[in-house]
C-alpha positions as CSV (number, residue, x, y, z in Angstrom):
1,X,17.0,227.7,-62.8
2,X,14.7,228.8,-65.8
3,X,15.7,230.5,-69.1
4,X,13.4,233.1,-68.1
5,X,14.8,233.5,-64.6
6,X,18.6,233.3,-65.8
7,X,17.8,235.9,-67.9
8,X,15.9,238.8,-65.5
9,X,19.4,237.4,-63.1
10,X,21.6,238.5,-65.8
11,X,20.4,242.1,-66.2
12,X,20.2,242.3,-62.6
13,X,16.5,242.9,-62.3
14,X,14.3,242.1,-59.6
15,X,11.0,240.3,-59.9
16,X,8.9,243.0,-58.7
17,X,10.9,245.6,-61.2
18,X,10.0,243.7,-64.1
19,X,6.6,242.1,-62.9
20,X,6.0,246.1,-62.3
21,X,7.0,246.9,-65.8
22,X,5.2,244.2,-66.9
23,X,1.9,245.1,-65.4
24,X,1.1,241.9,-63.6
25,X,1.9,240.5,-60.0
26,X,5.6,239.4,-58.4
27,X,4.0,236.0,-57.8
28,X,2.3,235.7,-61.3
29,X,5.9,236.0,-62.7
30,X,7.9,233.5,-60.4
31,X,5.0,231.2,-61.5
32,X,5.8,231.7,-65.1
33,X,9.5,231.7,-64.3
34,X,8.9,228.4,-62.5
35,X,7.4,226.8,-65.5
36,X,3.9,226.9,-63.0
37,X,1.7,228.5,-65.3
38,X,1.6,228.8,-69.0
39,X,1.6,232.2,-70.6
40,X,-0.4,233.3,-73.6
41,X,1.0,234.6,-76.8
42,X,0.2,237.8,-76.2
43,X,1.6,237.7,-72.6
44,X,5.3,235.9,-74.1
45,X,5.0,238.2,-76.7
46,X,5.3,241.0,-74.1
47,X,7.9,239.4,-71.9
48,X,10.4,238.9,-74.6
49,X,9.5,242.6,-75.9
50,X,10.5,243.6,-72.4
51,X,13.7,242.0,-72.9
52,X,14.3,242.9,-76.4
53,X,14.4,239.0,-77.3
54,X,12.4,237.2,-78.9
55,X,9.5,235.0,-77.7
56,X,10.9,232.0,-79.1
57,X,14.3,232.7,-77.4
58,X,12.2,232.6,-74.3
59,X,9.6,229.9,-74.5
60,X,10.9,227.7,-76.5
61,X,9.6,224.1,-75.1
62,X,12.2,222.4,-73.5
63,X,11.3,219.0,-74.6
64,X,12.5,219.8,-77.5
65,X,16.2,220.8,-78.2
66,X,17.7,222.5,-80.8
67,X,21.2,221.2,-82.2
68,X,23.6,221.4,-85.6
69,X,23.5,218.2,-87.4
70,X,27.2,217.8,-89.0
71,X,27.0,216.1,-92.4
C-alpha cells in the first residue's frame, strides 16, 4: 500500500472525501495513490497541505531511502 494511501487510511478518509476536497476526480487520486500518474508540484504541494504534511513527507521517491549513518 502507498504512503499516500496509508495515510488518507489512517485518518479514516475516503477517496471521494478527500479527492472532493481536493478538487479533482476519485480515480485521478487512486492513480496518484497507485504511483500511476505523477503529480505536479503544485498538485503535491496541495495534497500534503491537505494533510498538514509536508510534500516531501509525501512524495518522497522511493528509490531512494533515507537512513542514520552511526559513526
Amino acid at each position: 500500500m502507498s504512503k499516500l494511501r496509508k495515510i488518507r487510511n489512517r485518518l479514516n478518509l475516503s477517496i471521494e472525501e478527500v479527492s472532493r476536497n481536493l478538487g479533482i476526480s476519485a480515480g485521478y487520486l487512486s492513480q496518484i495513490e497507485l504511483g500511476k500518474r505523477q503529480v505536479s508540484n503544485k498538485r503535491a504541494e496541495q495534497i500534503a497541505s491537505f494533510y498538514n504534511l509536508d510534500k516531501d513527507q509525501i512524495f518522497l521517491p522511493t528509490r531512494f531511502s533515507i537512513r542514520k549513518v552511526n559513526d
